[in-house]
N, C-alpha and C positions, 0 to 999 in steps of 0.2 A: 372419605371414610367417615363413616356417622359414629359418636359418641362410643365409649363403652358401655359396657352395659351395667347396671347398679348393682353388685351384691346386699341382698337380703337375707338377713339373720335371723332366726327365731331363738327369745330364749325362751325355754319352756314352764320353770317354775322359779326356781333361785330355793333360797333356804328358807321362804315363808310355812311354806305347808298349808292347811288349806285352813289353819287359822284364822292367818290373814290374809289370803290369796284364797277363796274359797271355789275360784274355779282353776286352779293350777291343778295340772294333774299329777299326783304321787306314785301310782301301781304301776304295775311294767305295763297289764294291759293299756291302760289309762296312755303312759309314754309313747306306748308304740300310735295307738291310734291317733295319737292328735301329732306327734310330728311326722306321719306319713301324711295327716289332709293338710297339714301348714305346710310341706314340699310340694303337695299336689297344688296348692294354690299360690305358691312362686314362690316360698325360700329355700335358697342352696343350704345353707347352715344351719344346723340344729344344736342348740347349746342346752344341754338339759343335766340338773341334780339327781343322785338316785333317793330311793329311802325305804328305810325298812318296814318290816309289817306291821311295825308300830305310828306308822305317820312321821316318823323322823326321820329328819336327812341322814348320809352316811355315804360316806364315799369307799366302794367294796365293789371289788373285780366281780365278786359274783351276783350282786345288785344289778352292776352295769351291763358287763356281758350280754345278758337275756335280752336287754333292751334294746343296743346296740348292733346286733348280730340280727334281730327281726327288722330294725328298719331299713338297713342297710340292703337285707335280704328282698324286702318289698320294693324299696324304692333307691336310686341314686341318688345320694346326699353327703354334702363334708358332715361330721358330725366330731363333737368333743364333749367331755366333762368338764365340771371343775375339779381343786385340789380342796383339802379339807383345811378347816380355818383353825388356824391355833392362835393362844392367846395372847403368846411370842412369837418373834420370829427365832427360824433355825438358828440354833447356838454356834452350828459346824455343819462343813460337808454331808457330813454322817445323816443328820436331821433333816436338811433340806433332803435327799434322796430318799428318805423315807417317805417325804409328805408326796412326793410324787412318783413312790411308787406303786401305786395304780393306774397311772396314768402310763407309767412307763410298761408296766403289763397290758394294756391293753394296747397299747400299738405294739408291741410285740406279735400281738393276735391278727394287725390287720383291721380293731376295730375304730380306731379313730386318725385324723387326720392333722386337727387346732391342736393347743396348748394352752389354756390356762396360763400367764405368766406375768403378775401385776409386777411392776416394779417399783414398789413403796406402800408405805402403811399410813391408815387412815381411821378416824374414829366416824362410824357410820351410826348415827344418833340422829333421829324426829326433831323437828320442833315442839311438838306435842313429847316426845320421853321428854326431855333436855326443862322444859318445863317445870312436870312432875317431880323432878329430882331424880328423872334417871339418867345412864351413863352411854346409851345405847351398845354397840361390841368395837372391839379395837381388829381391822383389820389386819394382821400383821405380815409383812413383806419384805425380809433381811436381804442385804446380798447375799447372803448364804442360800438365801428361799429363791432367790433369782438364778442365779447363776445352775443351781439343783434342774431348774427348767427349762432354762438354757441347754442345759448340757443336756439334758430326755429328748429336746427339740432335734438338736442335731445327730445326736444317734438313730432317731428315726423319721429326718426329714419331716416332723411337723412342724407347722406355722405357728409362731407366737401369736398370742392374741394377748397384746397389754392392754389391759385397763387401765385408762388414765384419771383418773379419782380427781387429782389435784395436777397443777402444771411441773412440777416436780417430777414428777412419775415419766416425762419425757425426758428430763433430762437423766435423772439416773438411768432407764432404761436405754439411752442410745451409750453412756458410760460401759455397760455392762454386758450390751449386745455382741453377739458371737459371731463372727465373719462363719463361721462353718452351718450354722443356720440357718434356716431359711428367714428373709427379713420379716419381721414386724408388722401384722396391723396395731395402728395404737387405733384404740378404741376410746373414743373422748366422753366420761362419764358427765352426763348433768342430771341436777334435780333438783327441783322448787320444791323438794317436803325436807330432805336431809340437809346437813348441814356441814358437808362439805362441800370442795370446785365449786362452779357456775353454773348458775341457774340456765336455762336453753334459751337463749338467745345470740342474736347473731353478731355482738362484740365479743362476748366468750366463746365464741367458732373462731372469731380472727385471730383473738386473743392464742389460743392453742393450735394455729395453722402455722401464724409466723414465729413462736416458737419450734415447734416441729420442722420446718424447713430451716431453721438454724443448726438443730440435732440431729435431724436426719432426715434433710432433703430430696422429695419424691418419695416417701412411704409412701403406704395406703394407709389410709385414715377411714373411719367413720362414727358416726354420732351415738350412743346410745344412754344409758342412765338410772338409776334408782329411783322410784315414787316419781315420778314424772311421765307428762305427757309431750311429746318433742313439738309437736303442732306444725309450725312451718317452720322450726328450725330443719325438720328433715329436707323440705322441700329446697330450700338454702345449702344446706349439706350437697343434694343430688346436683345442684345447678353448678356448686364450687367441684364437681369429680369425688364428690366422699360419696360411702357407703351408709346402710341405714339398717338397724338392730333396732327388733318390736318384741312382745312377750311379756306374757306376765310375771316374769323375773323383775323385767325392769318397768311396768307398768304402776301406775298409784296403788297403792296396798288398797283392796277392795273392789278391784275394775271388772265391770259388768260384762266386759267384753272376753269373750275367747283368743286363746289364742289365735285359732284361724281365721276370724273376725279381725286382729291386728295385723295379720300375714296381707289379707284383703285390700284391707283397707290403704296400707301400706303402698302396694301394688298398684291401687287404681293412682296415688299420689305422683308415684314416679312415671305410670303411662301418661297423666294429667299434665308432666312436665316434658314427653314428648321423647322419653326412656323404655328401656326396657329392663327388665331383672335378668340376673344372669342365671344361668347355670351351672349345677356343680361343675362341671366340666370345665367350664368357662372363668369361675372359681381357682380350679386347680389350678389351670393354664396361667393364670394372671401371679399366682404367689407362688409356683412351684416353675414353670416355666414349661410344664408339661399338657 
């Protein structure tokens, strides 16, 4: 029996806008088109921000909807949003259920499949702010804010997808993980601009493996990151069974490159290593058992 096959992620914008992401796309048309040519060019997963007419992110059932319900409708694809960023984390139950309830409305609809669900908080700052005198934003991620997603996960069979910023963020999240959910991709953040975790190299791939098989031995794992270019850590990743997340979410602020351009280029890396990408389907099958 030959390898499995590699999930490929796209994320679409993140919360730059096209300030600093100046080919990220913001408009629904904009959304829809470029993550139906990044599935057409081999990603199962589509992770994308909404935003409003003003250029600013926002996370709103009726932003999302129109987007998610066209690509879905074009093409087969897992698909998810993110949660909105506050500047705390939830106080109480009450709060975290709030931050995700959009997310819990939309799978209610049928329109998504992931979860959004970091577990821990992070201060995501430049070296260039951190410089100037600035403070870059406090990602914030209570148990309150976890377990809130947790429990969205498990009432509608979506997939966690943790973001693992710091080595931390493994262990609380295997602490807090729900036996009625479905298990966990941790998503292992790196990047050479911010000034958080590890830079993309392949001590801090080990580094966060043999932690994770401590915590929660046989997840699915894969690589992805902020301001960073993964180079052959992906290739590393694919060769150790991890998966591989591209997009100008987590590309270097300014990247000349398209989305479908990273989806590409991606693609040829993993057929280059004698792989193939998978399919939604094949996606489902692997985290849902379906």
């Amino acid at each position: 029996m030959g390898a499995a096959p590699v999930w490929l992620e796209v994320a679409l914008n993140g919360t730059w806008g096209t300030g600093r992401q100046p080919l990220a796309p913001v408009t629904t048309q904009a959304l829809v088109a470029e993550a139906v040519a990044c599935v057409d060019a081999g990603a199962a997963v589509v992770h994308l921000h909404s935003f409003d007419d003003a250029g600013r992110p926002r996370e709103d059932y009726e932003l999302y909807a129109p987007v998610l319900e066209a690509v879905r409708a074009a093409r087969d694809a897992v698909c998810y949003p993110t949660v909105p960023m506050g500047p705390v984390p939830a106080a109480d139950a009450a709060a975290g259920r709030e931050r995700y309830a959009v997310v819990d409305r939309l799978a209610a609809a049928g329109l998504v499949e992931w979860a959004v669900v970091d577990p821990g908080s992070v201060v995501v700052a430049s070296a260039d702010e951190l410089a100037a005198g600035g403070d870059g934003f406090l990602y914030a991620n209570g148990a309150a804010d976890v377990r809130a997603g947790l429990e969205v996960c498990a009432r509608h069979r979506l997939v966690p997808s943790f973001a693992v910023y710091e080595p931390g963020f493994t262990r609380l999240g295997a602490l807090l993980r729900r036996p009625d959910a479905p298990r966990p991709v941790h998503r292992f953040m790196f990047s050479d601009t911010f000034g958080f975790g590890f830079p993309p190299a392949d001590w801090a791939l080990e580094a966060h493996l043999r932690l994770l098989e401590l915590c929660d031995p046989g997840a699915p794992w894969m690589v992805a990151g902020l301001g960073v270019e993964l180079g052959d850590l992906a290739d590393v990743a694919v060769e150790r069974g991890g998966h591989v997340r591209v997009g100008l979410e987590d590309a270097p602020l300014g990247c000349r490159r398209t989305n479908v351009e990273l989806v590409r280029d991606a693609v040829a890396r993993i057929e280059a290593a004698g792989r193939r990408v998978a399919t939604p389907a094949e996606v489902r099958a692997a985290t849902l058992g379906a």
